[in-house]
C-alpha positions as CSV (number, residue, x, y, z in Angstrom):
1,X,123.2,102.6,134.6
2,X,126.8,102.2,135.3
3,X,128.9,99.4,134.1
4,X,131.4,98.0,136.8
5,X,134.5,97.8,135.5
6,X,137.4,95.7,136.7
7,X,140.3,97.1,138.6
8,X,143.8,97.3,137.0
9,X,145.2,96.9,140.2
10,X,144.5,93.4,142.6
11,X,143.6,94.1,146.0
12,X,146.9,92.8,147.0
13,X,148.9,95.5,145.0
14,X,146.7,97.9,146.4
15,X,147.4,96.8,150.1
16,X,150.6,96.4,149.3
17,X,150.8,99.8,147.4
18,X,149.7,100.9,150.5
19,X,151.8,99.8,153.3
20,X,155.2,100.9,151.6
21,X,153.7,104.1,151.2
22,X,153.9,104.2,155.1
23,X,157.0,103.3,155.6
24,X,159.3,105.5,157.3
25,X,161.9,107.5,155.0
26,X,159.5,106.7,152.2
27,X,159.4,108.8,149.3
28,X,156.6,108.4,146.7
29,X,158.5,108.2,144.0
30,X,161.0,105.1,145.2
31,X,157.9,104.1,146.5
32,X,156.7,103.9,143.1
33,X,160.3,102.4,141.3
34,X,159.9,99.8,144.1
35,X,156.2,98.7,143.1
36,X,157.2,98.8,139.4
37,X,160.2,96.4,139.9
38,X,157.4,94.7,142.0
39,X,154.8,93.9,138.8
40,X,157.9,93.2,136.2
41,X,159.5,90.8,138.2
42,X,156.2,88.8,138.9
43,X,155.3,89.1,135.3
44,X,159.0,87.2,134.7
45,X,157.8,84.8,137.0
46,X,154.4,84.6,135.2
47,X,156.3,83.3,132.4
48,X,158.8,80.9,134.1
49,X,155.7,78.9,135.1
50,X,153.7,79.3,131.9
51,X,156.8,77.9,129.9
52,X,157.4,75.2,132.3
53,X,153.8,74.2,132.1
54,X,153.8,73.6,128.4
C-alpha cells in the first residue's frame, strides 16, 4: 500500500501558481520570482504575528 503524503504546496499556492501562469506576457520564470517573493513575504508575516502573539 501506498502512504499519502502531504503536499508541499496549499491548494491556494497551487491555484494561485496557476492563474499567474496565464496571465498575458507571462514568462515562467518571473512567474516563478513572483511566487517566490509570494511565500518569503508571507513567511515574514508568519513571524510578525507569531512574535506579537507571545
Amino acid at each position: 500500500m501506498t502512504k499519502h503524503r502531504n503536499s508541499a504546496y496549499s491548494e491556494e499556492y497551487r491555484r494561485e501558481a496557476f492563474r499567474r501562469s496565464e496571465l498575458p506576457n507571462q514568462t515562467t520564470v518571473s512567474c516563478i520570482s513572483n511566487l517566490i517573493l509570494l511565500i518569503t513575504q508571507r513567511l515574514k508575516v508568519m513571524r510578525w504575528v507569531s512574535v506579537c502573539i507571545e
